[in-house]
C-alpha positions, 0 to 999 in steps of 0.5 A: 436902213431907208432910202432917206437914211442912205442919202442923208449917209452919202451927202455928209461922205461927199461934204468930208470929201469936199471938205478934206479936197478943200484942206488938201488942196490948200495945204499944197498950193494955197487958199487962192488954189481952191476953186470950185472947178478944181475942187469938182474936178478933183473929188470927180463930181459936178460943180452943180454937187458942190454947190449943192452942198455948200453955196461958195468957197466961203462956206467950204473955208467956214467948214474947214474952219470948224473941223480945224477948230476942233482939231485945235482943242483936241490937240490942245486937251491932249498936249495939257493931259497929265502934264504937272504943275500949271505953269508947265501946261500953259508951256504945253498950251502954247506949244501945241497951238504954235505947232498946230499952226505951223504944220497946218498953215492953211486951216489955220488961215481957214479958222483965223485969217479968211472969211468962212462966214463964222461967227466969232465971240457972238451968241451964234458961234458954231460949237467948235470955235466955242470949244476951241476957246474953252480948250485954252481957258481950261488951263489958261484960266487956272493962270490969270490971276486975282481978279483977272477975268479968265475968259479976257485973260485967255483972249489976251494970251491967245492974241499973244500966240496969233501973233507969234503963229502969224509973225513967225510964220510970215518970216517976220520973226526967226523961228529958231527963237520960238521956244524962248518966245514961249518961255517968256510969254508963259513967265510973264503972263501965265501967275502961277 
């Protein structure tokens, strides 16, 4: 292994590691907790080192968003594998992007709510926020219905699921409703 090999190997170690300081951090005290002293001082390197890696807190917020997008397809593939019938994978679809959600407030916040820097929608998305967004439209697009784009189809039910995940989550909706939330959002959108 060369020199040039180590070092690139090292650099990507201390990004995971300021990336998952980052997640950590905001997970337990809030995106407003992360600072680039405390994230130095936590993963014991300079702040000039993290600087060296990402040029502010926004790029780290945009890093964590793409690992927690892909995070979010994954679970997404995984909850909809194997699952029979369409309109019971809309149902898995839905549960496991509100979970995901909920049992990760801050990278939630990082892929949907903060300015990471991201691109969204556009030619130059990063590849994760794409996959994300083909993870829903695998099964949501079997659902939309004659002449329904699928792809606008899966932008509909998506912001229908944002908004759950952020209403339930703000306290503006009781959570012990969210299962017949779901029920009714897949009746009523998901044509099967």
């Amino acid at each position: 292994m060369s020199v040039k090999e180590r070092k690139e190997r090292e650099r990507a170690a201390r990004e995971r590691l300021i990336v998952a300081a980052a997640r950590e951090l905001a997970e337990q005290q809030g995106w407003d907790a992360v600072t680039t002293r405390r994230l130095a001082e936590r993963i014991e390197y300079s702040q000039p080192v993290l600087y060296s890696h990402f040029g502010g807190k926004r790029e780290i917020i945009g890093a964590v968003a793409l690992e927690g997008a892909a995070e979010l397809a994954a679970a997404v593939r995984a909850a909809t594998a194997g699952v029979d019938g369409p309109r019971e994978r809309v149902a898995a679809l839905a549960r496991a992007y509100l979970d995901f959600a909920e049992r990760n407030p801050a990278v939630y916040d990082a892929i949907f709510q903060l300015d990471g820097g991201l691109a969204y929608a556009q030619e130059d998305t990063p590849e994760p926020l794409k996959d994300a967004f083909a993870a829903l439209m695998e099964t949501l697009g079997e659902v939309a219905g004659n002449g329904i784009d699928p792809g606008l189809f899966t932008e509909a039910f998506w912001a229908s699921l944002h908004g759950l995940a952020t209403l339930t989550r703000a306290g503006r909706l009781p959570a012990e409703y969210a299962e017949p939330r779901v029920e009714l959002l897949v009746d009523r959108l998901a044509v099967v």
